[in-house]
C-alpha positions in Angstrom: 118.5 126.2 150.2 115.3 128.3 149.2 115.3 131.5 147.2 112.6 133.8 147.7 111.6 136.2 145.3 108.6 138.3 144.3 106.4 138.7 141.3 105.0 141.7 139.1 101.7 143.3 138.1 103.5 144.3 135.1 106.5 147.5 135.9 109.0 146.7 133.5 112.3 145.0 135.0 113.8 148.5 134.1 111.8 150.5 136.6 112.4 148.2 139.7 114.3 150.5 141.7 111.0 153.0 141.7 108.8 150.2 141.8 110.4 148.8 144.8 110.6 152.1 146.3 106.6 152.7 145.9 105.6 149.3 147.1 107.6 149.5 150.3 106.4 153.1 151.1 102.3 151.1 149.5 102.6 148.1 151.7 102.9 150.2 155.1 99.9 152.0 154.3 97.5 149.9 153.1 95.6 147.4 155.2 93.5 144.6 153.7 90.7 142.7 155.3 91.8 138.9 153.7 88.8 137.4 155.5 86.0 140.0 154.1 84.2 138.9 150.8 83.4 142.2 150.0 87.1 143.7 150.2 87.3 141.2 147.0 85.7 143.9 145.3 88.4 145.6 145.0 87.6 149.2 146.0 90.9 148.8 148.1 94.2 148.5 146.6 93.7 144.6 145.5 96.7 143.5 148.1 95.5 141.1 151.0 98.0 140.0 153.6 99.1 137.0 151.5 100.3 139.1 148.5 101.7 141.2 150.1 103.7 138.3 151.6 104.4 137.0 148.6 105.8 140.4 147.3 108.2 140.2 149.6 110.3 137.2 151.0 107.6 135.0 152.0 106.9 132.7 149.3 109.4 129.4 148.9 110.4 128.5 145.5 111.6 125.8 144.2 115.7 124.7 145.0 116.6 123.7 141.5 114.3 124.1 138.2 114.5 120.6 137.4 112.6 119.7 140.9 109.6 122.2 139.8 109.6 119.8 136.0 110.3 116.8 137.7 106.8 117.5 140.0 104.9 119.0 136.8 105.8 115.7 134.8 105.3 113.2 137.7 101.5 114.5 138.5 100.9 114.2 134.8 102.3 111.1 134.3 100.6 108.6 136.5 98.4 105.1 136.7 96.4 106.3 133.7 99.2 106.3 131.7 99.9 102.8 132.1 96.2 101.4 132.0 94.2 103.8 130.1 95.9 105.2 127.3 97.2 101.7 125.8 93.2 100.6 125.8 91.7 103.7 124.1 95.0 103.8 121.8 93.9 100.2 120.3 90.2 100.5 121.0 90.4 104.0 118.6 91.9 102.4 115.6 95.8 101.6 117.2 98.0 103.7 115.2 95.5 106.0 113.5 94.4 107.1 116.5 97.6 109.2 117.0 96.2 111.5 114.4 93.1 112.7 116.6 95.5 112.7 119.7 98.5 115.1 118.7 95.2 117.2 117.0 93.4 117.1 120.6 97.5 118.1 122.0 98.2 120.6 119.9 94.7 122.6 120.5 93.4 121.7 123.1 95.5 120.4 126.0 98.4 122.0 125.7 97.0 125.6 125.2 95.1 124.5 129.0 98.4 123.9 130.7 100.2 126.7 129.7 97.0 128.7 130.8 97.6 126.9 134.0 101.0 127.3 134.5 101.4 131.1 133.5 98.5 131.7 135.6 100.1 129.9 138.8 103.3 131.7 138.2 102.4 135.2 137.9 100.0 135.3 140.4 101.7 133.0 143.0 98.8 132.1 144.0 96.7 129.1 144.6 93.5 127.3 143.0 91.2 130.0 145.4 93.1 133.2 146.2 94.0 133.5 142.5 90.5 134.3 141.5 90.4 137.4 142.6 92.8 138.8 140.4 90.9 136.9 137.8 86.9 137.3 138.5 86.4 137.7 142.5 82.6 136.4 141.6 84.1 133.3 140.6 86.1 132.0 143.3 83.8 129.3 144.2 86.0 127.3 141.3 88.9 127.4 143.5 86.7 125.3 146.5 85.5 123.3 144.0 88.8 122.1 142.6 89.3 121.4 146.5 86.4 119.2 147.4 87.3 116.9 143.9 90.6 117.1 144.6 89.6 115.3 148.0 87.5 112.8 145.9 90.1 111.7 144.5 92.6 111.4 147.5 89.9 109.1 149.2 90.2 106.6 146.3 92.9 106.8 144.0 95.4 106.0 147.2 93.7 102.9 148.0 94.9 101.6 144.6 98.5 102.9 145.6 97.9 101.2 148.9 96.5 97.6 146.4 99.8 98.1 144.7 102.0 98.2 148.2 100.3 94.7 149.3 101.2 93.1 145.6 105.0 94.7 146.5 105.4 92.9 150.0 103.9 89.8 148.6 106.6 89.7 146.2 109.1 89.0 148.7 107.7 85.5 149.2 109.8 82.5 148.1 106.7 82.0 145.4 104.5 84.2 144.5 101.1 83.5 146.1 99.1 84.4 142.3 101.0 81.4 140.5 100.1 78.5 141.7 95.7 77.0 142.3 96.8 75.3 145.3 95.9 78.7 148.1 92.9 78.7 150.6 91.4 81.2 148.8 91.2 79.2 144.7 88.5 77.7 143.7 87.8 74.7 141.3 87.5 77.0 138.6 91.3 77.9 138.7 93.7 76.9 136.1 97.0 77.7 135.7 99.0 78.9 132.8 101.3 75.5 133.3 97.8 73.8 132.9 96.9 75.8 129.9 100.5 75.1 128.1 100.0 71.5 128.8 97.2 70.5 126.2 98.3 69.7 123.2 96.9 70.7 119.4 94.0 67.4 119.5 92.6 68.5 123.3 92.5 72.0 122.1 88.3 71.8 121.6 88.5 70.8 125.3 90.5 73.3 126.6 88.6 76.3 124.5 85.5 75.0 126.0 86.8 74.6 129.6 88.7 77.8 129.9 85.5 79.8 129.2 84.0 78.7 132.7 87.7 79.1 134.3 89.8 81.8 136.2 93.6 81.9 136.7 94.8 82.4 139.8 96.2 86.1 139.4 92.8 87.1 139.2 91.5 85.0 142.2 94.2 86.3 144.2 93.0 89.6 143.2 89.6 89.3 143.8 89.4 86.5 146.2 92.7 87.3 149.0 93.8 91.2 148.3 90.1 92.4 147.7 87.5 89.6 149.5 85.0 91.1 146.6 83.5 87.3 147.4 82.4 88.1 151.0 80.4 91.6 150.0 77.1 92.6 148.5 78.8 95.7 146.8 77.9 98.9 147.7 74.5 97.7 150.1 76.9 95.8 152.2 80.9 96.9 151.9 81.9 93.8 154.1 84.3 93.8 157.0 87.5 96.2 156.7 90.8 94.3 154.9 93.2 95.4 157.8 96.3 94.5 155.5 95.1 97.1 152.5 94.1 99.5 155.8 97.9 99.3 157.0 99.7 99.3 153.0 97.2 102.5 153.0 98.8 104.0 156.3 101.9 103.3 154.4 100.9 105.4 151.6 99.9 108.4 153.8 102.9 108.7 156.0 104.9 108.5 152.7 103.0 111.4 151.3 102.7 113.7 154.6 106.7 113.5 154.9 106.7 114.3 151.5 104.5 117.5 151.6 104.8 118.9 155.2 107.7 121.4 154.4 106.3 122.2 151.4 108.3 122.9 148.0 111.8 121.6 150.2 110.3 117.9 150.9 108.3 117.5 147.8 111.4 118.6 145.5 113.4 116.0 146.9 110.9 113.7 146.8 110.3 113.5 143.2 113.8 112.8 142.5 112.6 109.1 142.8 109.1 109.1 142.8 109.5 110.9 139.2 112.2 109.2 137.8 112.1 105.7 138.9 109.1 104.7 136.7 111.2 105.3 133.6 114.1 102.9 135.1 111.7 100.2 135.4 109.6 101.2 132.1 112.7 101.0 129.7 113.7 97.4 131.7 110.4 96.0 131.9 110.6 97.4 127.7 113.2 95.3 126.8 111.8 92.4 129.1 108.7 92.7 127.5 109.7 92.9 123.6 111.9 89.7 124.3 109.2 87.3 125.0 107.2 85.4 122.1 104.0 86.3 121.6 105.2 90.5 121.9 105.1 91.1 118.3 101.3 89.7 118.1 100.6 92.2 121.5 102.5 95.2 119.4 101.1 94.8 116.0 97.4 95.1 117.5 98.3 98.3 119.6 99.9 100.1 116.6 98.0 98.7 113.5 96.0 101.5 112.2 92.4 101.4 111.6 91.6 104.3 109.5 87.9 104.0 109.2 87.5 104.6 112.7 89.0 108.7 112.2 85.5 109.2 111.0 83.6 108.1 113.8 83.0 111.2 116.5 83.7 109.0 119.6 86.8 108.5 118.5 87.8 112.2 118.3 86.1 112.3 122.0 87.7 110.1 123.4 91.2 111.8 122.1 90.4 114.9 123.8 88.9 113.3 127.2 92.6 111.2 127.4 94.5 113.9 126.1 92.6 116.1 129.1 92.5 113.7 132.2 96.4 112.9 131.2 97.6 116.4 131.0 95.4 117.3 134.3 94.2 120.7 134.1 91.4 121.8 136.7 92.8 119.9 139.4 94.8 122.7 140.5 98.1 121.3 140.6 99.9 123.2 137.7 98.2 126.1 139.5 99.9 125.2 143.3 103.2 123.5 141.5 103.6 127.0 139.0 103.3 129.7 141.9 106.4 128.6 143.9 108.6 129.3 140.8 110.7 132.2 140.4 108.9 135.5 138.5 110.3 135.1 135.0 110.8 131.4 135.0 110.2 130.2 131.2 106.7 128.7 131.5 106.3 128.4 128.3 109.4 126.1 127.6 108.3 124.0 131.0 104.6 123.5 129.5 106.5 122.4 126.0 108.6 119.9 127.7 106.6 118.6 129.9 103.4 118.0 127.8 105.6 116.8 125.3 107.3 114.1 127.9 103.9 113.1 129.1 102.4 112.1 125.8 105.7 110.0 124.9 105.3 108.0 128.3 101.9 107.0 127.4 102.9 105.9 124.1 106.0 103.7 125.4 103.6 102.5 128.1 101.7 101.6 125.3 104.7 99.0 123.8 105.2 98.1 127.8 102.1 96.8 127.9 101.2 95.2 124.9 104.4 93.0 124.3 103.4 91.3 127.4 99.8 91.6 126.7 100.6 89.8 122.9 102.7 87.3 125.1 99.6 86.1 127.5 97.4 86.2 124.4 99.7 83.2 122.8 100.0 81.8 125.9 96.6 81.5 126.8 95.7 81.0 123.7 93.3 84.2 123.6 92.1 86.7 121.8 93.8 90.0 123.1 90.5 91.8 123.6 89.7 88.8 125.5 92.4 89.1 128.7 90.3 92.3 130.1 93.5 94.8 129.5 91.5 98.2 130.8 91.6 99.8 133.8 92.8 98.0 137.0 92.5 94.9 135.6 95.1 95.3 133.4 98.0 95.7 136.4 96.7 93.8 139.2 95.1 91.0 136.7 96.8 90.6 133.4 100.2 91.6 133.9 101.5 89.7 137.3 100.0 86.7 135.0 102.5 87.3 132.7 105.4 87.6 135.6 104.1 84.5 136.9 105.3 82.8 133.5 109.0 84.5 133.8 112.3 83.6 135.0 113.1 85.1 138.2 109.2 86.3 138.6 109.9 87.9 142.3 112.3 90.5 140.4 110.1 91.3 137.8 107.3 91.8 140.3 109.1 94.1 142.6 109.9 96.5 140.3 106.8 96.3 138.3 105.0 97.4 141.7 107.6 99.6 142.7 107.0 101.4 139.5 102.9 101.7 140.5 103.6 103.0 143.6 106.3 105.9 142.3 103.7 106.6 139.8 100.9 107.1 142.0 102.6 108.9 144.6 103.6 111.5 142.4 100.0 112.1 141.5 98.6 111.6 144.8 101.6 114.3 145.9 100.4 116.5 142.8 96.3 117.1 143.9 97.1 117.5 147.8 99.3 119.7 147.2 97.0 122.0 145.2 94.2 121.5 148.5 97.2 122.3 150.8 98.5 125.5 148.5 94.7 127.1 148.4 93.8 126.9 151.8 97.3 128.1 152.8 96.9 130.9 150.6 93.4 132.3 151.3 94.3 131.6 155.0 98.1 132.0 155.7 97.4 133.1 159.1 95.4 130.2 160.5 96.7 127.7 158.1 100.2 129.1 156.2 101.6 129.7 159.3 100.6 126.4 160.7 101.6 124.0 157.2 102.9 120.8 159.0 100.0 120.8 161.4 97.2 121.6 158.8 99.1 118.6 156.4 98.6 116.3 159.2 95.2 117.5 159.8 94.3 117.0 156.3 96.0 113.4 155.3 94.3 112.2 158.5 91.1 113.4 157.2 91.6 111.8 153.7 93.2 108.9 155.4 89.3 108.3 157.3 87.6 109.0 154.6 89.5 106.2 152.6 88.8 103.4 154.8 85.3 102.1 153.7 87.4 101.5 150.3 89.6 99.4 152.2 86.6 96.8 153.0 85.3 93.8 151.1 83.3 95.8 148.8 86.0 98.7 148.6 86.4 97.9 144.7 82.7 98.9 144.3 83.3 102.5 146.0 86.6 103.0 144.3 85.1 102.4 140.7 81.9 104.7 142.2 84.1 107.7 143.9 86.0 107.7 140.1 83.2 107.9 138.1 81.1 110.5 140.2 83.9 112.2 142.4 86.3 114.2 139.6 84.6 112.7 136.4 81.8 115.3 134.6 82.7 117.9 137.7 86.3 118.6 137.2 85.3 118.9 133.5 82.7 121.6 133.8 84.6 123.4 136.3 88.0 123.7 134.0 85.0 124.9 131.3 84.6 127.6 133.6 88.0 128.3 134.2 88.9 128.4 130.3 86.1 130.8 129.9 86.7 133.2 132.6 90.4 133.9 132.0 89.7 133.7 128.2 86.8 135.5 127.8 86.1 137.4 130.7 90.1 138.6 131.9 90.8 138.5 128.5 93.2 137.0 126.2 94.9 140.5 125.3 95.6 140.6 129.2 96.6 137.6 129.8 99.1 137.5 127.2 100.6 140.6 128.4 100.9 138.9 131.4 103.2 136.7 130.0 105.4 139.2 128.2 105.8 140.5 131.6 107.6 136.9 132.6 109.2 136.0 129.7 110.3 139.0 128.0 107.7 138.0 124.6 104.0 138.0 124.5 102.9 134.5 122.9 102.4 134.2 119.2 98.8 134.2 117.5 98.6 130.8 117.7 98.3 130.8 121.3 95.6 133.5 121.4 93.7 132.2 119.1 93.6 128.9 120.7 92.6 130.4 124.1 89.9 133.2 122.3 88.3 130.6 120.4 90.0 126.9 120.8 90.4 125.7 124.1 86.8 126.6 125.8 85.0 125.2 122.6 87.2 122.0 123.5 85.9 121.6 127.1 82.6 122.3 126.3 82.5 120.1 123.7 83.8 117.3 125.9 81.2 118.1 129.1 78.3 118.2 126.5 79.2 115.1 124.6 80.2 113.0 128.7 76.9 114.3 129.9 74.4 113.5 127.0 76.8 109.8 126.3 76.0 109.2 130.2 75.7 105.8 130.8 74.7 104.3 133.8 77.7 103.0 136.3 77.8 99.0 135.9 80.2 96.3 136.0 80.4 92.9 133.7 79.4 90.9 137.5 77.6 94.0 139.6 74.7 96.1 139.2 75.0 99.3 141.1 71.2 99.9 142.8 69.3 102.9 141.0 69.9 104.5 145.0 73.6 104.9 144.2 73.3 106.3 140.9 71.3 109.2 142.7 74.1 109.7 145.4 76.6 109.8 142.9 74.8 112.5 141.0 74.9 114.5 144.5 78.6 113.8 145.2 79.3 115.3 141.5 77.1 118.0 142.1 78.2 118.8 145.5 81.5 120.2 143.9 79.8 122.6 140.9 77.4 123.6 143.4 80.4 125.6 145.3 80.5 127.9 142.3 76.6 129.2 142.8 76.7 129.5 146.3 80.0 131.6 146.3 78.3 133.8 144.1 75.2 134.4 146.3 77.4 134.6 149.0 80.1 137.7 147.7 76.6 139.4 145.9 75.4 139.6 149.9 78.4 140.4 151.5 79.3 143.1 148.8 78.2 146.7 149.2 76.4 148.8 146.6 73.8 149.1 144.6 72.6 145.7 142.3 74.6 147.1 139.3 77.7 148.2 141.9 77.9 145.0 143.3 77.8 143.0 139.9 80.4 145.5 138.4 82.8 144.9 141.7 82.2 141.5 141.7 83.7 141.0 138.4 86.3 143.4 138.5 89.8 141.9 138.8 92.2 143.1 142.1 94.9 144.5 140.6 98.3 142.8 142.6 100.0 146.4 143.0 102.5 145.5 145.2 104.2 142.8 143.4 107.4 143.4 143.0 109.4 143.1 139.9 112.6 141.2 140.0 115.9 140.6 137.3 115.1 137.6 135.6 118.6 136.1 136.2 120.5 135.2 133.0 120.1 131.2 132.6 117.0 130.4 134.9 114.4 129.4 133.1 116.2 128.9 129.5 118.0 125.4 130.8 117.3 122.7 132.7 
């Protein structure tokens, strides 16, 4: 099933039988302490155990190239894509804001992921062990990517686990958001029947009644599948919802089976996981442009407001979507990259796959909006009124619009379906970079043990979900994904941009590529990575940390205590960086000037191996 194959420092593909020959005869001579900070300094031949396991047959890759873009697009594509983009697409200017996006694409993200998966797939390596052919000093990056990377798994399941419950709920002979007649409405409730029912002379009435009134999607949300009612927020999360507790249990024994052999069980996996969400989009596309009211919901998505191309936030807010959608510094392009074969066509993937990710958002975008447009006639509301950003958006506004179709229960189950296969693939995506980096940097108490360390892990994450799965869960999700990736994981890609741009260096890096794909990249790409692409993260951290506002909801106030433990959770990632640092300048022998000087000089992988590229892999899907 699996072909193994090694990778190259750079002998030309002409030269392998000599280079084969010298690594073999290299490899049974040179020892490598893989636990020792200071052997990262490279005064050894720079081969630890696990490269010189990956020379050689130990490192899976992927079956079939199309599971390796398959992963790659469904980590990139994921809930964001659905409730994000379409807000800051209309809240930008709609149509004109396409302009500062492709701009944001073109020179900033995509340059990023390319980095990311050349990177991955020369080195093999993952987010920590690759650092030391990099900047050894500097592999406190790769921990940090780990502990956000954990952040995120604590929260952003629970809202895979929200999107199960809604699933099984769906199966009822009616669903239970319809109808103001459940234990858990209150008087405020009112119906979209209700709402159709006034006529054009009670319409004063109704305006002034439905500002004091809820529908019962969002009650059902708030009142049954959260309990938000029976907490205090963050002082007192509330008892634990054992339902959303059991959908998340759900969640995590559908991701372990998916990840415990590794590139074999995820690259089956994404076969659905990846491709069912377009299935459903393109139906719930057609269903969606069909009903009246879409072409009101459309028109306000797409109509351009130029005036707004000259306002800076606007331009921000471009590059911060275009960067949290593409996902660079998560480590996932790193893990996915390094289990495909030597001179695989990165470049070609990183094309395709941006390109794919960025069209998804924008037919999300229609998805949305036609049914958004729809409840805004319905309800007689302005669109900017229905609350279509961020959760709200799929577990408020949208099963209010399948409430009003025929054959609701259909619409429902695949429009949940599609969540979950969307956030699976992501969720798959960022453990799988935690599992590839602690794997790497310790194959022999962790590679050699995968399935039990996976276990080990997801049972972890699983534990440190549940106080989101109480009453006052939706608090700490919105809190864990402001404060657990948010300014971190931008800082720490700043880092990463600038050490393998400035400090590896562009020249070598390049050449690194040529040593793949047979061509070095053009001057566009080295310009972008010299001068571009760090500017572009920087730019982004300065302008998210001085814009800081403090975390509040329209009907919460988070306590000035939480703001302060949220500013130690985002810290307690970047902080890894530092302390590495201290820790390798200690452990390192030499004089001041001898450690500094072997603490930033890159280990050379000399007993990579260089292999045939083969003549269509890589050049076809």
């Amino acid at each position: 099933m699996l072909s193994s194959t090694g990778t190259s420092d750079g002998s030309s593909a002409e030269s392998i039988a000599q280079t084969d020959a010298n690594n073999i005869s290299q490899r049974l001579t040179n020892k490598v302490d893989n636990n020792s900070a200071a052997s990262e300094s490279c005064n050894k031949p720079a081969a630890d155990a696990l490269t010189i396991a990956l020379a050689t047959d130990g490192r899976e890759t992927w079956d079939k190239k199309i599971e390796f873009l398959l992963a790659v697009i469904g980590f990139a594509v994921d809930l964001g894509n659905v409730w994000r983009f379409p807000y800051v697409c209309y809240a930008n200017g709609g149509g004109a804001f396409l302009i500062p996006y492709c701009i944001m694409l073109i020179f900033g993200g995509l340059p990023l992921f390319y980095m990311e998966l050349a990177l991955g797939q020369y080195y093999r390596s993952g987010c920590i062990t690759i650092w030391r052919h990099i900047c050894p000093a500097l592999k406190g990056i790769g921990y940090a990517i780990c502990i956000i990377d954990l952040y995120v798994g604590m929260h952003y399941n629970t809202i895979i686990s929200w999107a199960v419950y809604y699933l099984v709920q769906s199966f009822q002979a009616e669903l239970p958001w319809i109808s103001c007649n459940n234990t858990w409405n209150t008087d405020a409730c009112v119906t979209l029947d209700t709402i159709a029912s006034y006529n054009l002379t009670d319409m004063g009435n109704m305006t002034s009644n439905l500002t004091t009134s809820t529908s019962p999607a969002k009650e059902y949300y708030e009142r049954q599948v959260l309990e938000m009612h029976l907490s205090d927020g963050l002082e007192r999360l509330g008892d634990i919802r054992w339902p959303l507790v059991f959908c998340a249990l759900i969640v995590f024994i559908l991701v372990y089976f998916s990840l415990w052999k590794g590139v074999r069980s995820t690259g089956k996996a994404v076969w659905i996981t990846a491709l069912a969400p377009y299935c459903v989009l393109f139906i719930l596309l057609v269903r969606g442009i069909t009903l009246p009211g879409a072409d009101l919901g459309i028109k306000y998505y797409l109509t351009p407001d130029w005036q707004k191309l000259y306002k800076p936030k606007v331009w921000i807010d471009a590059a911060t979507q275009i960067f949290f959608s593409l996902g660079p510094g998560f480590g996932t392009l790193l893990a996915l990259s390094s289990y495909n074969k030597f001179h695989n066509n990165c470049y070609r993937d990183a094309i395709i796959t941006s390109t794919i990710n960025c069209l998804t958002s924008f037919l999300a975008g229609f998805v949305i909006f036609s049914v958004v447009g729809h409840m805004s006639k319905i309800q007689n509301k302005k669109i900017d009124e229905l609350g279509i950003d961020g959760p709200g958006l799929i577990f408020i506004v949208y099963p209010e619009a399948i409430a009003s179709m025929v054959v609701p229960n259909f619409w429902s189950v695949i429009f949940f379906l599609m969540l979950i296969t969307l956030g699976l693939d992501s969720t798959f995506g960022g453990l799988e970079a935690i599992i590839t980096a602690l794997c790497d940097e310790y194959p022999n108490l962790l590679g050699r043990n995968r399935e039990i360390f996976v276990a080990v892990l997801l049972v972890f994450v699983f534990i440190g979900s549940l106080p989101t799965c109480t009453q006052g869960g939706y608090y700490l999700v919105n809190f864990l994904t402001t404060y657990g990736p948010g300014i971190s994981v931008i800082f720490v890609v700043f880092l990463e941009a600038a050490a393998v741009c400035w400090l590896y260096g562009t020249k070598r890096f390049s050449g690194d590529i040529e040593k793949m794909i047979g061509k070095q990249p053009n001057r566009f790409w080295k310009i972008t990575w010299q001068y571009i692409s760090p500017v572009f993260i920087l730019i982004i951290f300065i302008f998210s940390f001085f814009s800081y506002e403090e975390l509040n909801t329209a009907e919460y106030q988070y306590p000035k205590w939480s703001i302060i433990v949220g500013w130690m959770l985002t810290l307690s990632s970047i902080i890894c960086v530092p302390i590495y640092i201290i820790y390798m300048f200690i452990r390192t022998p030499g004089s001041f000037l001898e450690r500094l000087r072997k603490m930033k000089t890159p280990c050379e992988p000399v007993t990579m191996r260089v292999y045939q590229p083969s003549t269509n892999y890589g050049t076809s899907v």
